[in-house]
C-alpha positions as CSV (number, residue, x, y, z in Angstrom):
1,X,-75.5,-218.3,-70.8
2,X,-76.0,-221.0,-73.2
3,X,-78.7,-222.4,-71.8
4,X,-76.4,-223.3,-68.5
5,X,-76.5,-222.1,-64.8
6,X,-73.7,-220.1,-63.5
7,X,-72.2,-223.0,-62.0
8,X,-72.5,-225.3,-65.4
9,X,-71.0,-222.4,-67.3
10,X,-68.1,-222.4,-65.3
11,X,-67.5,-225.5,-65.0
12,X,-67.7,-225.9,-69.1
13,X,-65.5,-222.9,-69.1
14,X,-62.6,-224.7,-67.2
15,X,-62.6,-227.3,-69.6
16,X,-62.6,-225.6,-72.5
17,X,-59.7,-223.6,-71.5
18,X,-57.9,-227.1,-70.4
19,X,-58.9,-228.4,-73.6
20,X,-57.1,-225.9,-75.4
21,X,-54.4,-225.2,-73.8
22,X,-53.8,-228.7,-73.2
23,X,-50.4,-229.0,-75.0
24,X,-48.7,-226.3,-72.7
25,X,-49.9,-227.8,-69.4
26,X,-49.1,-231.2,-70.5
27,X,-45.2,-230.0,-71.1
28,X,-44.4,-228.9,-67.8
29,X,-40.6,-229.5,-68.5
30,X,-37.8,-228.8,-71.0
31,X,-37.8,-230.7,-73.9
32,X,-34.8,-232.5,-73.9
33,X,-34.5,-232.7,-70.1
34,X,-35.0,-236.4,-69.2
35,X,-37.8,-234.9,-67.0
36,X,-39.2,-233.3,-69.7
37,X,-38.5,-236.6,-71.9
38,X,-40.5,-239.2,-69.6
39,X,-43.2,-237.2,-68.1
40,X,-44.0,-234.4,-70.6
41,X,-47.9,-235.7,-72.6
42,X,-47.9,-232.7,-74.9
43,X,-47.5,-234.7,-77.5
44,X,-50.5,-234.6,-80.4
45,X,-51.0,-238.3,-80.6
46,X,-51.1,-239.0,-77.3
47,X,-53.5,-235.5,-76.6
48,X,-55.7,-237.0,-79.3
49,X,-56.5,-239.8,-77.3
50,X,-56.8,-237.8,-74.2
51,X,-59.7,-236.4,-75.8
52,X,-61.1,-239.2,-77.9
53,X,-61.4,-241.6,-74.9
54,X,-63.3,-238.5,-73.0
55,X,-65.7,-238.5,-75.2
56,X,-66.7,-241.6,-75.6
57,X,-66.4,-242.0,-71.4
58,X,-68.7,-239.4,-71.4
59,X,-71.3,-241.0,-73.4
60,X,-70.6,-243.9,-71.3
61,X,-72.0,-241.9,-68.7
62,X,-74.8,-240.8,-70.0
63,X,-76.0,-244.5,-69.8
64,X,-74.5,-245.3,-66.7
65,X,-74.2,-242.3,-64.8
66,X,-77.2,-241.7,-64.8
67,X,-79.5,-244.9,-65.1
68,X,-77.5,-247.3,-63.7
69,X,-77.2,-249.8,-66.0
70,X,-74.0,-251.2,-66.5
71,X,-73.0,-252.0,-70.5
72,X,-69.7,-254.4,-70.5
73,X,-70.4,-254.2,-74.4
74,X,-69.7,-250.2,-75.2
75,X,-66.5,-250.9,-77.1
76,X,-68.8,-252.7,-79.9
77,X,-70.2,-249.1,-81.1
78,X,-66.6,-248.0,-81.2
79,X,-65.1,-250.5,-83.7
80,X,-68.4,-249.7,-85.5
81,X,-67.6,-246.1,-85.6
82,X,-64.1,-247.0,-87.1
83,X,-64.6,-249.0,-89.3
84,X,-67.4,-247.3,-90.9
85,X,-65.5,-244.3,-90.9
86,X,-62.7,-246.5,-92.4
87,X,-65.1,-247.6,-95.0
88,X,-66.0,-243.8,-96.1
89,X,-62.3,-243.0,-97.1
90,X,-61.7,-245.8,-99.2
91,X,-65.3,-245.2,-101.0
92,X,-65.5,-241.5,-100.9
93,X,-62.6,-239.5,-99.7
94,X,-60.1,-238.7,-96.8
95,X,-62.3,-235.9,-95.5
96,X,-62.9,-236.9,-92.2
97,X,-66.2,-234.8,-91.8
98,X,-68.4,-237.9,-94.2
99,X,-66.8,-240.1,-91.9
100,X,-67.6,-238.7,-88.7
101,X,-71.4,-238.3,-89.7
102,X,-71.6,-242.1,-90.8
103,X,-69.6,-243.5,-88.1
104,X,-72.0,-242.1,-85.2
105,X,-75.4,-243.0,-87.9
106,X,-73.9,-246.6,-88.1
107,X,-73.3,-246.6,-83.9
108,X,-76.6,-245.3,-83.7
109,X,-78.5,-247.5,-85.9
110,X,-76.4,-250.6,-84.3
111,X,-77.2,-249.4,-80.7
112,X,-80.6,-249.6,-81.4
113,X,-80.5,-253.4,-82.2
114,X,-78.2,-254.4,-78.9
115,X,-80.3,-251.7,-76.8
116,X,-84.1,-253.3,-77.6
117,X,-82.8,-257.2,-77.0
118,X,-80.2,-255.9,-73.7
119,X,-82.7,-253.6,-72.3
120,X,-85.7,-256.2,-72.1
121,X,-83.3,-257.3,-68.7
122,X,-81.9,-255.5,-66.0
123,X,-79.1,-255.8,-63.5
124,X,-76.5,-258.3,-64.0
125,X,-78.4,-259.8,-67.0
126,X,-78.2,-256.6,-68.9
127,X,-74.8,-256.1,-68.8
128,X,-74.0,-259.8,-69.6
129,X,-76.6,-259.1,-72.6
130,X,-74.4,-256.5,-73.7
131,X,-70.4,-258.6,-72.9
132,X,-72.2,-261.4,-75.2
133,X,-73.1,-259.2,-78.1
134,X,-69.5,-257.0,-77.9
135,X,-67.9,-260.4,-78.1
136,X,-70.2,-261.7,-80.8
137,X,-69.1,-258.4,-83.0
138,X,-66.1,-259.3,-82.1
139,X,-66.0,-262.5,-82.9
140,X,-67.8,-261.2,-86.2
141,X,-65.0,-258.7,-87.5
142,X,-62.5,-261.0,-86.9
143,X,-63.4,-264.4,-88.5
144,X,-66.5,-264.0,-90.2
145,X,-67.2,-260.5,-92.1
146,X,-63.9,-260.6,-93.1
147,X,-64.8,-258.9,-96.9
148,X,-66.0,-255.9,-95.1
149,X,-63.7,-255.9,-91.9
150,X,-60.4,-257.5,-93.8
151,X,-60.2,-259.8,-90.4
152,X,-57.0,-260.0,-88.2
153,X,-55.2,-257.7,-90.2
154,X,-57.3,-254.6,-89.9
155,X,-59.3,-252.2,-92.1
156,X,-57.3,-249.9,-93.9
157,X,-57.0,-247.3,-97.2
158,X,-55.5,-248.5,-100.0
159,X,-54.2,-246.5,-103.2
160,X,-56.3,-248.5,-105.4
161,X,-59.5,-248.0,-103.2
162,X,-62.1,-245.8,-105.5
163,X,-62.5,-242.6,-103.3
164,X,-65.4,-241.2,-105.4
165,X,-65.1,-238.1,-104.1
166,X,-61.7,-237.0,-103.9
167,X,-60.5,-234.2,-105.5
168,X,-57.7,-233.6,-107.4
169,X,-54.6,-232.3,-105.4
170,X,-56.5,-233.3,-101.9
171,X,-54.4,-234.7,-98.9
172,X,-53.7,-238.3,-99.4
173,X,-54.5,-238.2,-95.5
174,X,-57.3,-237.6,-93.7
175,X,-57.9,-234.0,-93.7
176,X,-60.9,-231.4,-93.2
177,X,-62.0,-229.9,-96.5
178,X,-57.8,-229.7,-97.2
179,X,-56.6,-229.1,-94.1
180,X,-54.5,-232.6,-92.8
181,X,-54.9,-233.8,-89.5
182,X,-51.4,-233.9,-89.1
183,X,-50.8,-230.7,-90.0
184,X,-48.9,-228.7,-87.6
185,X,-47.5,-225.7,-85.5
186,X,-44.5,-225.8,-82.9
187,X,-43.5,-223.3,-81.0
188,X,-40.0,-222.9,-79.3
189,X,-40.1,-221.2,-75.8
190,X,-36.8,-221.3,-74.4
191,X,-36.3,-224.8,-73.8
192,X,-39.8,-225.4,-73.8
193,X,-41.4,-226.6,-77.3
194,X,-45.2,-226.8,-77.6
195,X,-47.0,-228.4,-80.3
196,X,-50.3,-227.4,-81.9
197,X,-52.0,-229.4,-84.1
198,X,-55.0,-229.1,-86.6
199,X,-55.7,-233.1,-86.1
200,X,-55.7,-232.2,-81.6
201,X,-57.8,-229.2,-82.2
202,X,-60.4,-231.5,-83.9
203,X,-61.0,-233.7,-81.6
204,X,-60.5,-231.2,-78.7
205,X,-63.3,-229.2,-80.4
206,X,-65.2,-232.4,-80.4
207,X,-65.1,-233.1,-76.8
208,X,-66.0,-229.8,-76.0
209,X,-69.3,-229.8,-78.0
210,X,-69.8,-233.7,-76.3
211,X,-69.1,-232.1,-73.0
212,X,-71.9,-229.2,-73.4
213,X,-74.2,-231.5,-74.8
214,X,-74.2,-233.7,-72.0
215,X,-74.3,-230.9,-69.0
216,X,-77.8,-230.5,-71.3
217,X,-78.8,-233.7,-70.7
218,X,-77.8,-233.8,-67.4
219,X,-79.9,-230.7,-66.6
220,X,-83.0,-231.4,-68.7
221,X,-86.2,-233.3,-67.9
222,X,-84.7,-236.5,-70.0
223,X,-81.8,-236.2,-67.5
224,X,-84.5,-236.2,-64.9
225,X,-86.2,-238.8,-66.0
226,X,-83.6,-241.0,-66.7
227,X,-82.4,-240.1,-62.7
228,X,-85.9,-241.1,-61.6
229,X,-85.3,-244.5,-63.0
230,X,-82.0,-245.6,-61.9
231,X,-83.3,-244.2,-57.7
232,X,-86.5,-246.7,-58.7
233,X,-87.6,-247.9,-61.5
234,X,-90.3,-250.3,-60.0
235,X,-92.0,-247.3,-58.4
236,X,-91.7,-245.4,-61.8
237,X,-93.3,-249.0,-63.6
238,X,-96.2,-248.8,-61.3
239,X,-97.0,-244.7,-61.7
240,X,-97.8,-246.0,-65.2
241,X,-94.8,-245.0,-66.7
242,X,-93.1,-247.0,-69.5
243,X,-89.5,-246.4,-69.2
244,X,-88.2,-248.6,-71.7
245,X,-88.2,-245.8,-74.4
246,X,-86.2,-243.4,-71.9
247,X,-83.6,-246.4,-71.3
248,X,-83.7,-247.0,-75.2
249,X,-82.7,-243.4,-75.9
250,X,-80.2,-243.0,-73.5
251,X,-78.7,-246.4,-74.9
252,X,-78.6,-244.9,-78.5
253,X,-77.3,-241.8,-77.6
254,X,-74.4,-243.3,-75.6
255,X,-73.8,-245.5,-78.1
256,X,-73.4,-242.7,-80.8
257,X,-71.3,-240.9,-78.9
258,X,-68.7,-244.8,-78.6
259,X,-69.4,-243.9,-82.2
260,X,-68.0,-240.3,-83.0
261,X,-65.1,-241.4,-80.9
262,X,-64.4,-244.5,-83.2
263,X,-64.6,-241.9,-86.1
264,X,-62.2,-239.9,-84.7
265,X,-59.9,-242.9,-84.1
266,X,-59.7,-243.8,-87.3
267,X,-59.5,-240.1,-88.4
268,X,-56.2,-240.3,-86.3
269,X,-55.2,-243.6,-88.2
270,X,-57.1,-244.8,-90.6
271,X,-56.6,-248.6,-89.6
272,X,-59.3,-250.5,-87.6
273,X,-59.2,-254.1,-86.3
274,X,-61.6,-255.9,-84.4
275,X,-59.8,-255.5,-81.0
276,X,-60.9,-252.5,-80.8
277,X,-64.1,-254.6,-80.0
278,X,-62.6,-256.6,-77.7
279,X,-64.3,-256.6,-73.9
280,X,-61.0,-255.9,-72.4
281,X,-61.5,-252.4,-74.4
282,X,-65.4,-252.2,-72.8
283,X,-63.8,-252.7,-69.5
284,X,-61.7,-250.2,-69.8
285,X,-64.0,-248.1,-70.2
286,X,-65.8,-249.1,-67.1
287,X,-62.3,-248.5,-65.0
288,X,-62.5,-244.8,-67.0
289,X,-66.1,-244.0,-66.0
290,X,-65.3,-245.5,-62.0
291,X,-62.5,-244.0,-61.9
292,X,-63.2,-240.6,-62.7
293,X,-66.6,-240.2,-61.2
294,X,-69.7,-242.3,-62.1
295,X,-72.8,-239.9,-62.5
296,X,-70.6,-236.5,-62.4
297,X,-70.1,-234.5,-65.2
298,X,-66.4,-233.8,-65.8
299,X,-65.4,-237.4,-64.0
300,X,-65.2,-239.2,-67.7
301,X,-63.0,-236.9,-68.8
302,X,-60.4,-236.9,-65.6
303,X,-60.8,-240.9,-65.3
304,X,-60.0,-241.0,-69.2
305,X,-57.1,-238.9,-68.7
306,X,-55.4,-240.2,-65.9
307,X,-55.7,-244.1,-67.9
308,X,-54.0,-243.0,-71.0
309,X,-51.4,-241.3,-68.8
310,X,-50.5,-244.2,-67.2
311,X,-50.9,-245.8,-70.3
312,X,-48.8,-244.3,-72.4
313,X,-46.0,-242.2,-69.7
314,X,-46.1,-244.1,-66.9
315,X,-45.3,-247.3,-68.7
316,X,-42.1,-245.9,-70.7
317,X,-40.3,-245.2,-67.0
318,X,-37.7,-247.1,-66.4
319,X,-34.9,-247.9,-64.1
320,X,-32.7,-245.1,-66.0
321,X,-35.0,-242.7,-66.2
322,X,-35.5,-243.2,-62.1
323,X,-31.6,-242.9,-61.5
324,X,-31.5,-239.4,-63.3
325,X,-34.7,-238.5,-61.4
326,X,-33.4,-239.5,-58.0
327,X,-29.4,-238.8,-58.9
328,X,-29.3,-236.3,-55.7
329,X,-29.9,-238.9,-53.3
330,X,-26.9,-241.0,-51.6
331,X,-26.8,-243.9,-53.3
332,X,-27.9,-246.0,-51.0
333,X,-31.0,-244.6,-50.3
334,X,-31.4,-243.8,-54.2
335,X,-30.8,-247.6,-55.1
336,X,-33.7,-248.3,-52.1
337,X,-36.2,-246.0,-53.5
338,X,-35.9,-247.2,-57.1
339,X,-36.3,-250.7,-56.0
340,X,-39.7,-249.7,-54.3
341,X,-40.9,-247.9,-57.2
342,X,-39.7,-250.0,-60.1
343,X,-42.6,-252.5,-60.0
344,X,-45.0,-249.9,-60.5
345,X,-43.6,-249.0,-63.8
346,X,-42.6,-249.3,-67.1
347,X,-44.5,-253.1,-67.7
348,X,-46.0,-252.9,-64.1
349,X,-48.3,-249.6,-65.0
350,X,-51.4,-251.4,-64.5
351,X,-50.4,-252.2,-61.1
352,X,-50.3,-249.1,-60.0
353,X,-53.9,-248.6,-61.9
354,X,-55.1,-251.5,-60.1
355,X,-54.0,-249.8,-56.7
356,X,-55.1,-246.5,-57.7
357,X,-58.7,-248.2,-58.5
358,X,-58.6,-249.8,-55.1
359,X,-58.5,-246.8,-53.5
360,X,-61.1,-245.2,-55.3
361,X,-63.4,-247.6,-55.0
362,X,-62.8,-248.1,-51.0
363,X,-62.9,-244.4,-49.9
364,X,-63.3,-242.2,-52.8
365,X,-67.1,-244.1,-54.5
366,X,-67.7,-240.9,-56.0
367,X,-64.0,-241.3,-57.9
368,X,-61.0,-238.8,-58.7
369,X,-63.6,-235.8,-58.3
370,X,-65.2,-236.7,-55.3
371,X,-62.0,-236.5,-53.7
372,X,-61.0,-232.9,-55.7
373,X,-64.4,-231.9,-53.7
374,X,-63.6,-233.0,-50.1
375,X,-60.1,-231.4,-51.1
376,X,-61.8,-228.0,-52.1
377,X,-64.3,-228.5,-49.4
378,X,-61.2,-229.4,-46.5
379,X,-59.5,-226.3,-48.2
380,X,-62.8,-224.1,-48.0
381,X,-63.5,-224.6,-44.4
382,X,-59.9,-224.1,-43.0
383,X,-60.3,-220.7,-44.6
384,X,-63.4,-220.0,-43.0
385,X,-62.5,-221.1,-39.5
386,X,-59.2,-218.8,-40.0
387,X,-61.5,-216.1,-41.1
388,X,-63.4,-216.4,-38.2
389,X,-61.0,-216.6,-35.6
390,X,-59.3,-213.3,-37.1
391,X,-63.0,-211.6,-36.7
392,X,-63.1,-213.1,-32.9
393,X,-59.4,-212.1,-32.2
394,X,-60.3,-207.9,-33.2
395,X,-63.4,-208.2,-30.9
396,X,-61.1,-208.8,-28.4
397,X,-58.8,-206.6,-29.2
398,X,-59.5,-203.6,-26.9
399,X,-59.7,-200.1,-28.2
400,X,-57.1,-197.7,-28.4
């Protein structure tokens, strides 16, 4: 179905059914409980992002996963992407759809430039290639094109921008064809409240058509091809083979999809700076693609997700929120507790990243999903053996 196996089609099925009910699993608690208050990620903004970042970690992938080369320079096509989305609403209009088209065209065409100069190196050398030209366009937005990128203080819409193309009446927002982004639907369950907006549902459709497409490219001779090279590409040199135009395509098309999730950023906010180019962002996407699963299909998405959790829930705990979570506890071994935990959150969430990646690297190489798989797998064959030993145990048994 849809040009996937069984097992593909399944696997896109779970995610699109994650993807859309995403702001009821992500509320697991009561509103105002301080549970529900410190842990609950239902929010729009914050599910935005969860799918924004999966998107462009899975075009990350694409060039990673699956040829090995390692770009320290991805976050470059996503400033690109913003700005020239950026650049659309103040000369056209705040529908986002113009945007999104120019802002993976302009990722596209930039990709092509790093890709032919990066790609004429391998190993190490690329991937400094690519740090050097991230940090040139960095250096770029900030200080130097400062007419078209407005510098430190960011790209952004003002009322006396032209906007060509803006009807009369339209959103003074980004919007699609009328509809705002921030347009939304809550929901009161009990004391459960669940939020559903147009702006998530964008984006979430977004990463859902990024997702398909790559399980295409994963499954297609291209994605063959582009496996063949990272197992050898010195063999694949001397069959005859030029593989620089495979590496090149898989370079723009990565870098397209950094692009449509820049577009989608500034769809969100339509404000841009240059630090969005910065290589602490292109690392971070590196952690992402590691920490999910490097070469898997659904890895960028859980590594992406698990980030901007920490990111943005585990860093708000703090030492209140860990007395009402751990109030049943004598106080001794309450006060104990908290003062194991504390340094792990609220400012300290990247140390608990940092351990997290540690272990992932050391025994889990395949990332977040390669332990889900031993789990399943540990899971699967406990059921088998118990299955077997009820078959052995009515051999046994004598008849009656």
């Amino acid at each position: 179905m849809l040009g996937l196996t069984q097992k593909d089609f399944l696997l896109l099925l779970v995610v699109v059914v994650l993807t859309l009910l995403a702001p009821i699993i992500l509320n697991p608690f009561p509103v105002n409980s301080s549970l529900g208050q410190s842990f609950n990620a239902g929010y729009p903004a914050l599910m935005q992002r969860f799918a924004i970042f999966g998107i462009l970690v899975i075009g990350f992938n694409i060039l990673f996963g699956l040829t090995g080369y390692l770009s320290f320079g991805h976050a470059a096509f996503l400033g690109v992407g913003s700005y020239a989305a950026v650049w659309m609403f103040k000369l056209l209009s705040f529908n986002i759809i113009p945007a999104i088209v120019l802002s993976v065209i302009v990722a596209g065409l930039f990709s092509i430039v790093i890709g032919y100069v990066s790609l004429r190196r391998s190993g190490i050398y690329f991937s400094i290639l690519t740090l050097a030209f991230a940090q040139m366009s960095y250096a770029l937005a900030y200080s130097v094109l400062t007419p078209l990128t407005n510098g430190e203080t960011g790209l952004q819409v003002y009322p006396s921008d032209p906007q060509y193309l803006a009807a009369e009446g339209a959103p003074s927002a980004p919007h699609v064809f009328g509809l705002p982004m921030a347009e939304s639907t809550t929901v009161y369950f009990g004391d459960w409240q669940f939020t559903f907006e147009i702006g998530y549902y964008l984006c979430a459709l977004m990463l859902i058509l990024a997702f398909y497409l790559s399980i295409r490219i994963f499954r297609s001779p291209f994605g063959m091809m582009l496996r063949a090279i990272k197992s050898n590409q010195t063999r694949m040199n001397y069959t005859g083979l030029n593989t620089k135009p495979y590496m090149l395509w898989a370079f723009i098309i990565s870098g397209m999809y950094a692009g449509l999730a820049g577009g989608l950023l500034a769809a969100m906010d339509p404000l841009t700076g240059a630090e969005r180019m910065y290589w602490t962002a292109s690392g971070e996407i590196v952690v992402m693609a590691i920490l999910g699963g490097v070469g898997t299909l659904i890895g960028p998405v859980v590594g992406s997700g698990v980030i901007k959790y920490l990111e943005n829930i585990v860093s708000k705990i703090n030492d209140n929120v860990l007395h009402g979570a751990f109030n049943a506890l004598p106080d001794g071994l309450e006060n104990v507790i908290i003062k194991i935990i504390h340094p792990f959150v609220g400012e300290g969430w990247q140390l608990t990243l940092g351990l997290l990646f540690m272990v992932v690297v050391i025994f889990l190489p395949g990332g977040l999903v390669q332990g889900g798989q031993r789990l399943g797998a540990l899971f699967s064959r406990r059921s088998r053996n118990a299955t077997a030993a009820d078959r052995d145990a009515a051999r046994q048994k004598p008849a009656e």
